[in-house]
N, C-alpha and C positions, 0 to 999 in steps of 0.2 A: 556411688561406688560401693562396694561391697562392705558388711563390717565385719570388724574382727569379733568372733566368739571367743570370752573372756576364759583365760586362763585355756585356751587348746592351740595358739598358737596360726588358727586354722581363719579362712573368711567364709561369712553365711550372707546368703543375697540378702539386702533390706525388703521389708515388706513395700509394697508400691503403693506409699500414702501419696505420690503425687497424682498417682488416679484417683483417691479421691478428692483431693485439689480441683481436679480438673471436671470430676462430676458435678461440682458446688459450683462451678462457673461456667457451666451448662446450663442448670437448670433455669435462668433466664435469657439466655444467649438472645434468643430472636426476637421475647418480647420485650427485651430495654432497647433495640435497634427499632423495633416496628414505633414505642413511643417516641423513640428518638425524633424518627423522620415525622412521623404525627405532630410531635411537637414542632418542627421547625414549617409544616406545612400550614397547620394551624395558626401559629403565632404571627407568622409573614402575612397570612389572608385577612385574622383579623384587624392587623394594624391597617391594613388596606382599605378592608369597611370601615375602621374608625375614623382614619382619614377622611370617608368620604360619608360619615355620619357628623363629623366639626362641620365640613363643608356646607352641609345641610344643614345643619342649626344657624350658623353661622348668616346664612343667607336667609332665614327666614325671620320674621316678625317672633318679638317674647310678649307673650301677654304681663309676665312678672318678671323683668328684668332679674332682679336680683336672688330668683330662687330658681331661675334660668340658670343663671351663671354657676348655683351651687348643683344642680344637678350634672350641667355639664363638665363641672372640675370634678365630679365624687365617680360617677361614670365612666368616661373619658381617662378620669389617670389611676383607676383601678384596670381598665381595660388592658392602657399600655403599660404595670407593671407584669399583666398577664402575660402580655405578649413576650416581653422580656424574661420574663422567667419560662415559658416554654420554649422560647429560641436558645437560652441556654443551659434549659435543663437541672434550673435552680429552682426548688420551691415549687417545683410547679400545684402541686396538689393544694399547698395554700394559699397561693393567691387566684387560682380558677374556684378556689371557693368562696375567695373575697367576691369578685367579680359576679358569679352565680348566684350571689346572697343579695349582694349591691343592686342588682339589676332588677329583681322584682319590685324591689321598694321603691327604688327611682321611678319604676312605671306606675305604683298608687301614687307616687305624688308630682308625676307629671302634668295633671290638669292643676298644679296650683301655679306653673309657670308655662302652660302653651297657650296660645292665642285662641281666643274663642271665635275669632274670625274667619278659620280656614276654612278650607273644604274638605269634600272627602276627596278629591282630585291631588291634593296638595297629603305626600308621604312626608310624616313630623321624622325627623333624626333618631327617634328609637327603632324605628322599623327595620333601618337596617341590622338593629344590635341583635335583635330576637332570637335569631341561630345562633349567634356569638354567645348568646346566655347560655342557650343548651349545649355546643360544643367545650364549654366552662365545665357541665354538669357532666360529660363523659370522662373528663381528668380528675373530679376528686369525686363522685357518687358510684354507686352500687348501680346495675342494671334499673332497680325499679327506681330508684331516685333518678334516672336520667329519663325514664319512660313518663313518671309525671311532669317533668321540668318540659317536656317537649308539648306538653298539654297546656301547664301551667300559665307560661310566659307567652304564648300568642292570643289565649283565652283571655288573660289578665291584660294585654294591650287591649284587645277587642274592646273587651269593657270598658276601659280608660280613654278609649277613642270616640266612643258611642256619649261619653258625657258632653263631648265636645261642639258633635255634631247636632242637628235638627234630627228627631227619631223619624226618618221616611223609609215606607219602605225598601227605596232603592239605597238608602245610605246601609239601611242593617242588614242589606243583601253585600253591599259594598267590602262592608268591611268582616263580614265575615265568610267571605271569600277569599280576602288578604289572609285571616288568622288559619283557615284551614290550608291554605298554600303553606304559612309559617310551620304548622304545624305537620304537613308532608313530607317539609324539607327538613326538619329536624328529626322526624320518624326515618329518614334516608339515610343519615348523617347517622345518626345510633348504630343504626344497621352495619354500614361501611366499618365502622370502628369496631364494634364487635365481632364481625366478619375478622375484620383484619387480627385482632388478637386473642382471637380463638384458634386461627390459622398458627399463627408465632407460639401458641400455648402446645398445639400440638405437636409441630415440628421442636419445641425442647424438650416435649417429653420425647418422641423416638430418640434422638439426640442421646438424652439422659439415658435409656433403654440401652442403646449403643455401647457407649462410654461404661455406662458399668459393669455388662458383658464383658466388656473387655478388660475392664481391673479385675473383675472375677478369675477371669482364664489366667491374665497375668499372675495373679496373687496366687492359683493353682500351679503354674510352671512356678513359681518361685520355690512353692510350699514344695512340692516334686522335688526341685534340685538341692534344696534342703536338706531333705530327706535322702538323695544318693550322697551328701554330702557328710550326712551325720553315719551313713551307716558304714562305710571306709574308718572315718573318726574310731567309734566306736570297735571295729576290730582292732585295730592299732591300743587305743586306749585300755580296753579289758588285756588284749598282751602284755602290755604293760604293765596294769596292775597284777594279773598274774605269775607273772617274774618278779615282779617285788614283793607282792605274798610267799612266795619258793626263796626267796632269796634271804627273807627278812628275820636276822635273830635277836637283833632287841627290840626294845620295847618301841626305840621311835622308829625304827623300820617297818614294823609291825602298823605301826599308829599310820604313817606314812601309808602303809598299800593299804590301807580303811579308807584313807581320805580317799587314793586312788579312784578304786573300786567307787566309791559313794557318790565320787565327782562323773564317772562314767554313768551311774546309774541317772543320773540328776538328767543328763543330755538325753540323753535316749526318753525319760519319759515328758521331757517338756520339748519336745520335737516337733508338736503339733501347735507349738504353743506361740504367743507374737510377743510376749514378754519377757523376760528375764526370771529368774528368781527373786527379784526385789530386796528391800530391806529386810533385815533380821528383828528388827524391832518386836520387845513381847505384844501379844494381843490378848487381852481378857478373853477366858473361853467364852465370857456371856455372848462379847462379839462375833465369836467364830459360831456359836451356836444360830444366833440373830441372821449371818451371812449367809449360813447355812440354809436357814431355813427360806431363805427371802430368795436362794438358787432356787431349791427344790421345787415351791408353788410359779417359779416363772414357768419351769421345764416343764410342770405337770400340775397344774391347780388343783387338781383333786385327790391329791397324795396327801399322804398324813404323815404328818409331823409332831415327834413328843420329845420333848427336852426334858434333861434333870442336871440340874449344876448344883455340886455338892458346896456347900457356902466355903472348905477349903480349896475349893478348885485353885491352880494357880493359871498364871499364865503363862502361854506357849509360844515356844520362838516364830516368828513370821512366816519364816520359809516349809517350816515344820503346819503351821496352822493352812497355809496355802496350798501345799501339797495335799494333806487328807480331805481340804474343799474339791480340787481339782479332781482325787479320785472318788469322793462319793456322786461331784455330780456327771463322771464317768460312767459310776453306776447306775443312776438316775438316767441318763440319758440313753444308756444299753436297754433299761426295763420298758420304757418307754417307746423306743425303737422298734426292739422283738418281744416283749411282751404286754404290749398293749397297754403298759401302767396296771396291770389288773391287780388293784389290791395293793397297790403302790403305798408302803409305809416306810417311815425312816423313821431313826431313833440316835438321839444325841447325849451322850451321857459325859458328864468330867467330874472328873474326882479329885483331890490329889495326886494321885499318883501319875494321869495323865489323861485322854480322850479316848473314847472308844463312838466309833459309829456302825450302823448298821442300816444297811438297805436291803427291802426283801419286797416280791410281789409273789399270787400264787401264778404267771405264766409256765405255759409249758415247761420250760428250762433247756436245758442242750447237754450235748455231754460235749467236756474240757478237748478230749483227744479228737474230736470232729472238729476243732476251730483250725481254719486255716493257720500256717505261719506269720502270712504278712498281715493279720488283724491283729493289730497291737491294743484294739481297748481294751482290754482285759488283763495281758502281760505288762505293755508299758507304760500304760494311763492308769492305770490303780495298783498290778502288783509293783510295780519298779518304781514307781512313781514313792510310797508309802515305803521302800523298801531303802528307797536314795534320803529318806530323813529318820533311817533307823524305827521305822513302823512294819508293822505284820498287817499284812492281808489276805483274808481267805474268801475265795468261792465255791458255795456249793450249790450246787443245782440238780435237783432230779424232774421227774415229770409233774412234782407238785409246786413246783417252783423256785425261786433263787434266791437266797440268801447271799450279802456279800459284806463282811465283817473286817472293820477297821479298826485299829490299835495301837495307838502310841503312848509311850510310856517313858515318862522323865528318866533319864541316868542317873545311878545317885551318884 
């Protein structure tokens, strides 16, 4: 709902921070759905092959019983916390990296517990895990950590297979025909995943693209209605203070239509603004000098900047210190705009008596009577602006360039 702008009685649209609420929970939209389903496609098939990799040990002869048994408890129940944690989206990332880590070392030390009896006819219970390794490797590794792991873990069985067996030709044909199938189908498996979430990467970003176009526009209708909102305000409000300027014979009546006037002024040059006028709190000039200067080189990094702070400088009211920031980087952003930055210098001086700034480049310049009415950088972002915390500001500009001179000055 609308809020009340303080002290006019009046309401100002809020800005539409729930756009960007809603930009921030775009930007992953489709790919925490795409792992979503990945994970519950995944974790369901694996438990499936695990299944039916117990079965297969199970049924088959252990050369070492009891380092049988630890391979396939260390295996085995790293797999099914895998699988449980990518069916419900807990942990996934550390435990497919348990499992991923787990599974190559269970296959160096598989030959201390499989049967030196088999064949090559006869597929040992890790055969089925080998994709399961590298489908591990797509949830917690980088692209090239998954592209070795698709290499690694059917190479590294091959090997471990090959100790088992008798070296015959037709065995090292055998079995490395099983490792390059293992490794086809993990090369397949990368693909699909990366497909799939390069696809969900780019639909959030159009998404995102969308969405913020659109808080854009909104926050410009807002900023618009704003602005017919303050500019009603403002005739009312200068009325006002005008009849009680004409009206005013003492001293607090007097005082009174200064505040008026200064409170009008204050609205009109923070118009464009999403803030308030803040706290009044002093601020050290060194800090207004530091802030100052840390605007300027964002607006334009190759502007020059020179401070002088007189050791009695004092400090300046908040609202005072944030206004003359607002209009120099006004000015800055006018030089920059239409004159190219050329020669872009500012100058920071505080004294006692109060702050003076000044920004100048040598651009073209303009002349005052050719600016449109409804361009307020000039009128209400630095002169009114400077004028609503009892400061002077001047512009001068000819065809050698533009000087724009700030000044505030403690009341005694």
């Amino acid at each position: 709902m609308p809020a009340e702008t303080p002290g006019t009685g009046t309401t100002r649209p809020r800005r539409p921070a729930e756009f960007r609420e809603a930009l921030a929970q775009t930007q992953r939209f489709t790919q925490s759905r795409i792992d979503r389903i990945l994970g519950i496609v995944v974790g369901t098939g694996s438990a499936v092959i695990g299944i039916q990799a117990l079965v297969g040990a199970l049924s088959t002869p252990a050369g070492h019983s009891a380092w049988h048994t630890i391979l396939l408890i260390v295996v085995l129940g790293t797999l099914l916390m895998m699988c449980v944690a990518l069916i419900t989206s807990r942990a996934v990332r550390v435990f497919a990296a348990i499992f991923a880590g787990v599974f190559p070392i269970a296959t160096v030390l598989w030959p201390l517990a499989a049967d030196r009896s088999t064949t090559v006819d006869e597929q040992p219970w890790l055969w089925f895990l080998i994709n399961v390794g590298t489908v591990a490797a797509v949830f917690c590794m980088p692209l090239a950590g998954q592209i070795v792991w698709a290499f690694l873990l059917p190479l590294l069985y091959g090997a471990m297979r090959l100790t088992l067996l008798p070296l015959t030709p037709a065995t090292v044909l055998d079995v490395a025909l099983d490792s390059a199938f293992a490794i086809i189908l993990a090369s397949v498996l990368i693909v699909v995943g990366w497909i799939l979430r390069s696809l969900a990467a780019s639909i959030d970003s159009g998404r995102e693209g969308a969405v913020r176009s659109f808080a854009q526009a909104a926050a410009a209708d807002a900023v618009e209605k704003e602005r017919v909102a303050v500019a009603a305000l403002m005739h009312d409000s200068v009325l006002a203070a005008l009849i009680a300027a004409e009206r005013a014979e003492t001293d607090r009546e007097r005082t009174l239509a200064v505040a008026m006037a200064r409170e009008a002024l204050t609205r009109l040059a923070n118009v464009d603004q999403e803030v308030g006028e803040g706290p009044d709190a002093p601020i050290p000039a060194g800090v207004v000098g530091a802030e100052l200067e840390a605007t300027v080189h964002r607006l334009s990094p190759d502007a020059g900047v020179s401070q002088r702070i007189e050791p009695d400088a004092r400090s300046v009211p908040g609202r005072v210190a944030r206004a003359l920031h607002l209009a120099a980087a006004q000015a800055v952003t006018n030089s920059v705009e239409h004159a190219g930055a050329a020669n872009l210098r500012v100058s920071f001086h505080a004294d006692r008596a109060g702050l003076a700034i000044t920004v100048a480049d040598d651009g073209p310049g303009f002349e005052a009577t050719r600016v449109a009415e409804d361009r307020l950088g000039i009128r209400a972002s630095i002169i009114a602006r400077v004028a609503a915390v009892a400061g002077a500001a001047t512009v001068d500009s000819d065809a050698s360039g533009t000087t724009v001179s700030i000044r505030w000055q403690e009341s005694s």
